[in-house]
MITORMAR-459066 format. One line per 2 residues: number of its first residue (from 1); their letters; for each residue z negated, y, x negated of C-alpha. Coordinates in Angstrom, 2 decimals. Example, Ala and Ser with C-alpha at 12.3 -4.5 7.8 and 13.67 -1.06 7.14 Angstrom:
2
1> AS> -7.80:-4.50:-12.30; -7.14:-1.06:-13.67;
//
This chain:
406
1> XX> -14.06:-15.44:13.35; -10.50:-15.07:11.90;
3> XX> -8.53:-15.43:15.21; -4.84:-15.01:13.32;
5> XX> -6.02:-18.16:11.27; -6.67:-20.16:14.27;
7> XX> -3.76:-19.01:15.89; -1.73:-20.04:12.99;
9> XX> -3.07:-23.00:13.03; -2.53:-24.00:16.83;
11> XX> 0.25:-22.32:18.34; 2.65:-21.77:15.39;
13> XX> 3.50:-25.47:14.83; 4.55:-25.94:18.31;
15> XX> 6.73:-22.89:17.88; 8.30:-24.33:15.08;
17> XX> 8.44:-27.97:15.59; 5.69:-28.01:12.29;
19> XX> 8.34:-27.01:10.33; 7.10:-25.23:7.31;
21> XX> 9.10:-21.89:7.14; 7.21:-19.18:5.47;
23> XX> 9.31:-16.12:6.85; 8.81:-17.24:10.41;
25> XX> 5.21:-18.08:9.91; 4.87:-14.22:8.87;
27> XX> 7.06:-12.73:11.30; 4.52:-14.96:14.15;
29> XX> 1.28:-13.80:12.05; 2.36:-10.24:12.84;
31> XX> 3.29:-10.21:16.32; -0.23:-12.15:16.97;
33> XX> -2.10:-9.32:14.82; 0.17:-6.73:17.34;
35> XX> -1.08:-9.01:20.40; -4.75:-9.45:19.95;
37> XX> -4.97:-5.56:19.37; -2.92:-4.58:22.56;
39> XX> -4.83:-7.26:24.56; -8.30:-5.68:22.65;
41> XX> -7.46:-3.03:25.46; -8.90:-3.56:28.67;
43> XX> -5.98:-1.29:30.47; -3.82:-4.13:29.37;
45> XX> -5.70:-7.37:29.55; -7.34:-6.42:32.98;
47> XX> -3.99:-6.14:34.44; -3.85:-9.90:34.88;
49> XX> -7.45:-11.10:33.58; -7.01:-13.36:36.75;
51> XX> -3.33:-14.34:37.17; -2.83:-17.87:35.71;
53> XX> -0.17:-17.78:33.40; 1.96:-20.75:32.71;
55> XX> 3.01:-22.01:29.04; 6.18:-21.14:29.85;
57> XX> 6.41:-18.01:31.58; 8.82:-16.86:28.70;
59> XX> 8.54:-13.06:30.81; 4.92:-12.68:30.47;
61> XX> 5.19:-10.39:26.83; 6.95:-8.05:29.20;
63> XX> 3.74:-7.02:30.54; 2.11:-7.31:27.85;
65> XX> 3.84:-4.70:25.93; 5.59:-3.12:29.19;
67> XX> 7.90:-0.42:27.24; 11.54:-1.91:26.49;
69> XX> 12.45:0.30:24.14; 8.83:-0.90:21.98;
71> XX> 9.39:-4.49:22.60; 13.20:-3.63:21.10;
73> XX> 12.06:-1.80:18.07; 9.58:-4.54:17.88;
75> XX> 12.21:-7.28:17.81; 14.17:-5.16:15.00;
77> XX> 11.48:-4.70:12.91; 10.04:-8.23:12.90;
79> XX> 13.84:-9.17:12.27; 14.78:-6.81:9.63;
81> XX> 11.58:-7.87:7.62; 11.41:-11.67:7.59;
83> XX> 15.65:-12.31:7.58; 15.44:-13.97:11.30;
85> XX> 18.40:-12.92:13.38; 17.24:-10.64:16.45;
87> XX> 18.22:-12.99:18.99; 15.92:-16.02:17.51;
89> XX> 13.52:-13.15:17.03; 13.24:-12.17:20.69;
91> XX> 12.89:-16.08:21.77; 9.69:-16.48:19.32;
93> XX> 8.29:-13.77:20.84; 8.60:-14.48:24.31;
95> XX> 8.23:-18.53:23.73; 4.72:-17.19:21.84;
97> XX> 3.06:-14.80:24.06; 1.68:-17.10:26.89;
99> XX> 0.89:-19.77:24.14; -0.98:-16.81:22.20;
101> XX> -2.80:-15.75:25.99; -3.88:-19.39:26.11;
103> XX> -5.35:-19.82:23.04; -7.36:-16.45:23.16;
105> XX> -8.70:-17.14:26.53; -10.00:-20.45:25.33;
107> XX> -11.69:-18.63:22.22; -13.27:-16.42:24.73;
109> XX> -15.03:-18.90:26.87; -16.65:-16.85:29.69;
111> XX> -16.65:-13.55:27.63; -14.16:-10.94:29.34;
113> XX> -11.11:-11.20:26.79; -10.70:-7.76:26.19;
115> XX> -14.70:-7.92:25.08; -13.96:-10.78:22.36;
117> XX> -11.02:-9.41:21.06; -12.67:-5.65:20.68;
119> XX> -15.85:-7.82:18.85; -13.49:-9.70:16.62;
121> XX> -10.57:-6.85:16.14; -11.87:-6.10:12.58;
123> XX> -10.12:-9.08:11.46; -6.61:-8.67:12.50;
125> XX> -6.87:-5.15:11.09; -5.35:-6.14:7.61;
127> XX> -2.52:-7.97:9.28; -1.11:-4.61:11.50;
129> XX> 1.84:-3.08:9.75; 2.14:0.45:9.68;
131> XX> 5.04:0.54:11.76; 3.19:-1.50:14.36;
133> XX> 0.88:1.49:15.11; 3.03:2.90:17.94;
135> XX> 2.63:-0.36:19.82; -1.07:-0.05:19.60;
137> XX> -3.41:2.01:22.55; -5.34:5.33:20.96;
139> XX> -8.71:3.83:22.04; -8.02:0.31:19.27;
141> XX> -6.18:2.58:16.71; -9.69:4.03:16.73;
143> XX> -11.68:1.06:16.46; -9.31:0.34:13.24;
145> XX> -9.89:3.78:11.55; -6.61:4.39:12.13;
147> XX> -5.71:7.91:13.40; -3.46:7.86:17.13;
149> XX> -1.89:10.86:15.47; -0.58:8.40:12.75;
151> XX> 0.89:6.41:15.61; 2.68:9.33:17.24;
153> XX> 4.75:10.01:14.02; 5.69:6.56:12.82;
155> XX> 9.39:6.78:12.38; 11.17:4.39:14.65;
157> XX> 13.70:2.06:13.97; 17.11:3.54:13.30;
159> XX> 19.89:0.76:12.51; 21.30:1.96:8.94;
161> XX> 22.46:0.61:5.99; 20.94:1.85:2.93;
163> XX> 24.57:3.19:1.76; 24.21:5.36:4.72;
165> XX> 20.54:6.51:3.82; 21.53:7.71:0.46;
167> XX> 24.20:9.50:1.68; 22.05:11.31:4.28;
169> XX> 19.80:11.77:1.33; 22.13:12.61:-1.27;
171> XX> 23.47:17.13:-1.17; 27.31:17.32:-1.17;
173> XX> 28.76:18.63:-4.03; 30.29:21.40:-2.18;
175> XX> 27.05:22.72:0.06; 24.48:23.08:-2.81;
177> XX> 24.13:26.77:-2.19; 20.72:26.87:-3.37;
179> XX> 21.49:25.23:-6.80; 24.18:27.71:-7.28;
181> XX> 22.13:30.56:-7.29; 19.44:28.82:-9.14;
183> XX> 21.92:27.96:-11.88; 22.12:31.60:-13.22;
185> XX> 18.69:32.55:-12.59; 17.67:29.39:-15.06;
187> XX> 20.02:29.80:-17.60; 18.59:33.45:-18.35;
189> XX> 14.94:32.46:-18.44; 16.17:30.00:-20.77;
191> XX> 18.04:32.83:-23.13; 14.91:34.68:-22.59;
193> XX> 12.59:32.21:-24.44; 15.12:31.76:-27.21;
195> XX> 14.84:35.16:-27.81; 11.31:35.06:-27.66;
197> XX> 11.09:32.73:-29.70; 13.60:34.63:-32.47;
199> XX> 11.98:37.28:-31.93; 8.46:35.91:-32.99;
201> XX> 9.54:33.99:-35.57; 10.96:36.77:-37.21;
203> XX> 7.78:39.15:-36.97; 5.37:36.38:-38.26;
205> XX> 3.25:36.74:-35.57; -0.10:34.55:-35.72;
207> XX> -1.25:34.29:-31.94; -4.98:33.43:-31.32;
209> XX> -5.36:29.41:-30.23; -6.57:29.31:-26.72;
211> XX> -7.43:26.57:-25.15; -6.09:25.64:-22.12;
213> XX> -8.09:24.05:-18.96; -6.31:23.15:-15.82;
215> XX> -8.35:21.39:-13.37; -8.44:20.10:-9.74;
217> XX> -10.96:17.87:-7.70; -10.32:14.43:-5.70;
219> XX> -12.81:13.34:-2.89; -13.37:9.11:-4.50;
221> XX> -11.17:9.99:-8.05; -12.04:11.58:-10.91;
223> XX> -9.57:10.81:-13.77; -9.96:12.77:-17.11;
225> XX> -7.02:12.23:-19.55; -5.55:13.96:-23.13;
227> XX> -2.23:12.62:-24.15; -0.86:12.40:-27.13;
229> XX> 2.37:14.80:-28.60; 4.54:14.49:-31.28;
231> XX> 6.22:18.13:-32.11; 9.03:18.50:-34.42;
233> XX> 9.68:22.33:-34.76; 13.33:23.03:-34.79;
235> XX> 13.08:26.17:-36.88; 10.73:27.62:-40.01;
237> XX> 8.12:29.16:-37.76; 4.98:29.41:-39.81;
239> XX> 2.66:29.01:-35.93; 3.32:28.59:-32.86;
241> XX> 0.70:28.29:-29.89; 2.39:25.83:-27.06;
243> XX> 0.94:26.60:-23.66; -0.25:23.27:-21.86;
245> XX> -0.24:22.75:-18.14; -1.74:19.53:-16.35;
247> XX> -2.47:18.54:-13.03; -5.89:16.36:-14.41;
249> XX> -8.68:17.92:-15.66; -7.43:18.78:-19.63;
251> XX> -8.52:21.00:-22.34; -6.32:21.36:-25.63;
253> XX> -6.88:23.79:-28.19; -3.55:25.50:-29.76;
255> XX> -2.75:24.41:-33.81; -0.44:25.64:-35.81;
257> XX> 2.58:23.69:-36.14; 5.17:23.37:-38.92;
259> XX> 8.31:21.24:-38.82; 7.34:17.33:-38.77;
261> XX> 4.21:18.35:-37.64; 2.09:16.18:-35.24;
263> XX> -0.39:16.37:-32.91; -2.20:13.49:-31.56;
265> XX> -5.15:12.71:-29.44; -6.51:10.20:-27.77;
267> XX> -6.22:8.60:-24.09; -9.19:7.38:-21.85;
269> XX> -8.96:7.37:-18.10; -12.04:7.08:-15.92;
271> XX> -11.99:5.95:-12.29; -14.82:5.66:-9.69;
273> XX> -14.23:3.07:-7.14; -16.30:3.41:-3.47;
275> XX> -18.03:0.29:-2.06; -17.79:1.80:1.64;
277> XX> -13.48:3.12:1.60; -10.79:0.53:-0.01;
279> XX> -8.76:2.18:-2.82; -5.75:1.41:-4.92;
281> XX> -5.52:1.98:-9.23; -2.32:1.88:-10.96;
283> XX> -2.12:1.28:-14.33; -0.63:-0.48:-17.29;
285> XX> 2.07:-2.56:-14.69; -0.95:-3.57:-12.45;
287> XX> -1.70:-2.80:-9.29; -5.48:-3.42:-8.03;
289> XX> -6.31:-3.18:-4.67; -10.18:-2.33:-4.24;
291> XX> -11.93:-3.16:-1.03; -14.75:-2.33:0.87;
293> XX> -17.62:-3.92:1.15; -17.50:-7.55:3.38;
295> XX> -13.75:-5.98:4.18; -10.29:-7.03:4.08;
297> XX> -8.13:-4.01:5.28; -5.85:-2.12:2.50;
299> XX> -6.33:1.13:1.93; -3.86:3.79:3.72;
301> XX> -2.85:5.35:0.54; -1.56:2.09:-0.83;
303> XX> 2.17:2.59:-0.70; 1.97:5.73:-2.97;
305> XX> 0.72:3.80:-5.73; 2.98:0.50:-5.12;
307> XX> 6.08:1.99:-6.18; 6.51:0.60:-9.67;
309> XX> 5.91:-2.89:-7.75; 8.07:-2.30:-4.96;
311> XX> 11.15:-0.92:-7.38; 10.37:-4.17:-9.68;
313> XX> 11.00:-6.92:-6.67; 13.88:-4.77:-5.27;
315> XX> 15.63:-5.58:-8.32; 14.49:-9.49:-7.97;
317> XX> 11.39:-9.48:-9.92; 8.10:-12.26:-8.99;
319> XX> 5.60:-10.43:-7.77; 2.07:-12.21:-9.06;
321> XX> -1.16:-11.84:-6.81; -4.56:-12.67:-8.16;
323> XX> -7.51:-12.49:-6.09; -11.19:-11.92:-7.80;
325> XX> -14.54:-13.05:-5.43; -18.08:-11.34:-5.70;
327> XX> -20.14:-13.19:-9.04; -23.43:-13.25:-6.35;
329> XX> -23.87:-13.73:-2.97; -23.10:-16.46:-0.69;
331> XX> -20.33:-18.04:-2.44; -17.97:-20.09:0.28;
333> XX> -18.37:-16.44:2.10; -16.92:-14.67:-0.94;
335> XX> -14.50:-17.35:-1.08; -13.26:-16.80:2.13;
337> XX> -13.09:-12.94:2.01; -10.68:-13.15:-1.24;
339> XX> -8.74:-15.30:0.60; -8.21:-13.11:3.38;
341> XX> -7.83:-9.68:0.67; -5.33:-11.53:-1.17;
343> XX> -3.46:-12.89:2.55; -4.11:-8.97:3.13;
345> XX> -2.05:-7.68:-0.09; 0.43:-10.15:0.61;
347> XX> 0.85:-9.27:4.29; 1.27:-5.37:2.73;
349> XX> 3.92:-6.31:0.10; 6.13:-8.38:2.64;
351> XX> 5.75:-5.01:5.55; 7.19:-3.10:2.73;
353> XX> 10.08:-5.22:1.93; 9.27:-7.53:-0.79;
355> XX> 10.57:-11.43:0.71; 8.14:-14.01:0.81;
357> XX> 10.24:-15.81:-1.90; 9.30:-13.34:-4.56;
359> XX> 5.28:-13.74:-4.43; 3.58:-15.72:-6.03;
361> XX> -0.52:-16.44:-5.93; -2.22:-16.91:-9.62;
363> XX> -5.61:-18.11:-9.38; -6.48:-16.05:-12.75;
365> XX> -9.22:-17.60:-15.38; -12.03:-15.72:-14.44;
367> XX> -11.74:-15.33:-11.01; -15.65:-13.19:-10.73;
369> XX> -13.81:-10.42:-12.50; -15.47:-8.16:-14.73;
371> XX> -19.26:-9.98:-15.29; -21.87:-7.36:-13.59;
373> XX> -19.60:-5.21:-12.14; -19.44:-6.00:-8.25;
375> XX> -16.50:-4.29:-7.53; -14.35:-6.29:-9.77;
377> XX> -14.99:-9.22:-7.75; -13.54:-6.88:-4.55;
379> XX> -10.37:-6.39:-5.87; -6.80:-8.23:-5.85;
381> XX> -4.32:-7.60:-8.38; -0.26:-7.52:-8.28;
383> XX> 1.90:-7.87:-11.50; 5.15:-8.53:-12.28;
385> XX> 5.24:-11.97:-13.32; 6.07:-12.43:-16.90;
387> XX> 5.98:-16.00:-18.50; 2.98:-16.50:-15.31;
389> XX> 0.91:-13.54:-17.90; -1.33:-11.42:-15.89;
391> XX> -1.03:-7.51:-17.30; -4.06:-6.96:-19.49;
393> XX> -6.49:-4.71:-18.20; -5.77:-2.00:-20.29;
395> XX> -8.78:1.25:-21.10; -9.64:1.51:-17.41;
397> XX> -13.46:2.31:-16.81; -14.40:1.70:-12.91;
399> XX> -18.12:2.76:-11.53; -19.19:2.30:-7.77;
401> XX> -20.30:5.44:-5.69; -22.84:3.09:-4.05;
403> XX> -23.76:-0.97:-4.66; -22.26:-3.58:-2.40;
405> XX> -24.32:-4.86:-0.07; -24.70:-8.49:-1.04;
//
């Protein structure tokens, strides 16, 4: 059951007089996502599982999430995120919360509410933002796979302007004590090589190629890559070996190089995708988010990867989403759950500060994905939107760790 669906669907009209305002209807989607988990919590429902409470008891979110100075970063966040002045902000949420208690208790029937919401929380898990954690009890963070440790340091709200950020941020000229003893330090090493360099290319010395292997290990990632160089050599040196360093697994083999010389290899990038832990790929101006199996959440990781994305819309940029369903299987079901991924990536881009405005869902032409690869129908893409052209898919390989269950 999808209780922020039917939520949406009941008590957000009468909030808004069935207006159709998207930033409102995602600023009410979240605090309903933030409700159902606190309420999930029988040290919070059970407080009043037997007090009637009226439509309009406009007070009753105060015991709901007791702490004022939560409810006022709550207010601020949902505010600073969906453009709705603080003051309107606070009345939605109070106006909302007995309507929301209402509604749940009806879903419930005779089932203790904190019993049905625990049952049902996996599918309010994808609509949580991050910064909601700190509202949420240990014992549900839990239930979401979500560590009460992340809660504890989740930044709260500090009322800034981003001027002010990047001059907290930014060194002053004056104080960069470090840099000035760096400076000298760096400009030796630097006359150092030179010399070296002279120096070698004057005795004629032929070193012995060695190649060079620099390797490290991921836990669901295994990406293999050789790039390709293009050396110009300054100077008559008859060889040179060039030491290579990489953070990916790599082996190159030293060549001699004369001036205009040039080295190229090829590029191939492998990555395994896990049918049991979501995951995020970059590459080639797409981002695909890869779910788990019969899930909806995003992984945690996500916002490392998003930054191209994130950088493009601050600048204005439409942000495309295209979802992909499962090829077998029941098919409305796999409908359904690329609706919700897709609602899921959305929900992530707006918590990070792209506006509603900017998104934009393509249905793409082949929405299985890749034919006989299941996890290509578990993933959503997001693309800068460029004459409505989805990036192409580039020399990505992706292999499962284990096969979806259908």
């Amino acid at each position: 059951m999808n209780i922020i669906e039917h939520l949406t669907r009941t008590v957000t009209p009468v909030l808004l007089n069935n207006a159709n305002d998207e930033n409102r209807s995602s600023l009410l989607e979240k605090l309903y996502a933030i409700m159902v988990a606190r309420l999930a919590d029988g040290n919070v429902s059970n407080s009043f599982a037997n007090a009637t409470i009226a439509d309009d008891d406009h007070g009753f979110f105060d015991r709901v999430l007791p702490d004022t100075t939560h409810r006022t970063e709550l207010v601020q966040q949902l505010s600073r995120h969906y453009s709705v002045p603080e003051q309107e902000t606070s009345s939605l949420v109070s106006r909302a919360a007995p309507l929301v208690l209402r509604e749940l208790r009806s879903l419930a029937g005779t089932t203790p509410l904190n019993t049905f919401l625990s049952n049902n929380i996996a599918s309010v898990a994808s609509v949580i933002p991050a910064w909601a954690y700190a509202f949420i009890p240990a014992g549900i963070l839990t239930m979401l796979n979500l560590s009460p440790a992340h809660a504890a340091t989740t930044p709260t709200v500090q009322t800034t302007t981003r001027r002010e950020e990047h001059l907290v941020a930014t060194p002053k000229a004056e104080e960069g004590g470090l840099m000035k003893m760096l400076l000298p330090i760096i400009g030796l090493l630097i006359l150092g090589a030179l010399a070296w360099a002279l120096l070698k290319s004057c005795n004629k010395t032929e070193p012995v190629a060695t190649p060079v292997v620099a390797s490290t290990t991921a836990s669901t990632t295994t990406t293999t890559t050789t790039t390709t160089t293009e050396v110009s050599a300054a100077s008559a040196t008859d060889n040179m070996a060039m030491p290579v360093a990489s953070t990916t697994d790599m082996a190159v083999a030293s060549m001699p190089m004369a001036s205009g010389t040039t080295m190229t290899t090829t590029e191939t990038t492998a990555t395994t995708i896990s049918s049991t832990e979501p995951s995020v790929v970059f590459e080639n101006g797409r981002l695909s988010f890869y779910f788990a199996t019969g899930k909806a959440q995003v992984a945690g990781n996500a916002k490392e990867k998003a930054n191209d994305i994130l950088e493009a819309a601050k600048q204005g940029k439409k942000i495309g989403i295209s979802g992909y369903t499962d090829s077998t299987g029941n098919a409305a079901a796999n409908e359904k759950l690329a609706k919700e991924r897709a609602q899921a990536v959305r929900s992530f881009l707006v918590a990070n500060g792209v506006p509603q405005s900017q998104l934009e869902l393509i249905k793409p032409q082949d929405t299985t994905g890749a034919a006989g690869k299941d996890q290509e129908g578990r993933r959503v893409d997001a693309y800068i939107v460029d004459d409505n052209a989805v990036p192409a898919t580039g020399t990505t390989t992706v292999t499962t760790v284990a096969s979806p269950a259908k």
